[in-house]
C-alpha positions in Angstrom: 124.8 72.6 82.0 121.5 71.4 80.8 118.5 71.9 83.5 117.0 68.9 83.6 113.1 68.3 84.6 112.1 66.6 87.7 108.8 66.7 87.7 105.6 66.7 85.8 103.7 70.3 84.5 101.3 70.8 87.0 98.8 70.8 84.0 99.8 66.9 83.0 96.5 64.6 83.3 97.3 61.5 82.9 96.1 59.3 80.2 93.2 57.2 80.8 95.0 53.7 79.3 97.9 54.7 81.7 98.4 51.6 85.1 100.4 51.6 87.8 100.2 47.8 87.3 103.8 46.8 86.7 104.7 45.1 83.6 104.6 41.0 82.8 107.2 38.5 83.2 108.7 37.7 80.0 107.3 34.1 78.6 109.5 31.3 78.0 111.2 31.2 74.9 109.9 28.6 72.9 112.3 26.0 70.6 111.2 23.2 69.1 115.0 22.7 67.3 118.2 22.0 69.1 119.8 24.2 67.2 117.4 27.2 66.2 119.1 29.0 63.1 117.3 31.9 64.2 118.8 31.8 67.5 122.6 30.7 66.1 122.2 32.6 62.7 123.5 29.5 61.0 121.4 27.7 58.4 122.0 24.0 57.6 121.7 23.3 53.3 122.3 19.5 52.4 125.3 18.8 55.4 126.5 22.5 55.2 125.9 25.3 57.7 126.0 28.7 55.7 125.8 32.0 57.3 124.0 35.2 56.5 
């Protein structure tokens, strides 16, 4: 069995761009189409969906 490490080297320093801050909330996704191809993967070409 693999010994696995707990905790840091006693020698670690911490870097100075390193927060404790926790990370954002994601944004909104933003879609100006009802029906993104990008989200679907479907793309529309005179009438006819074609896919990828």
């Amino acid at each position: 069995m693999t010994k696995r490490a707990t905790q840091r080297p006693a020698t670690f320093a911490k870097p100075a761009h390193w927060s404790n801050d926790p990370t954002p909330a994601p944004a909104a996704p933003v879609d100006d189409e009802e029906l993104s191809p990008t989200r679907y993967g479907d793309w529309e070409k005179n009438g006819i969906a074609i896919d990828f």
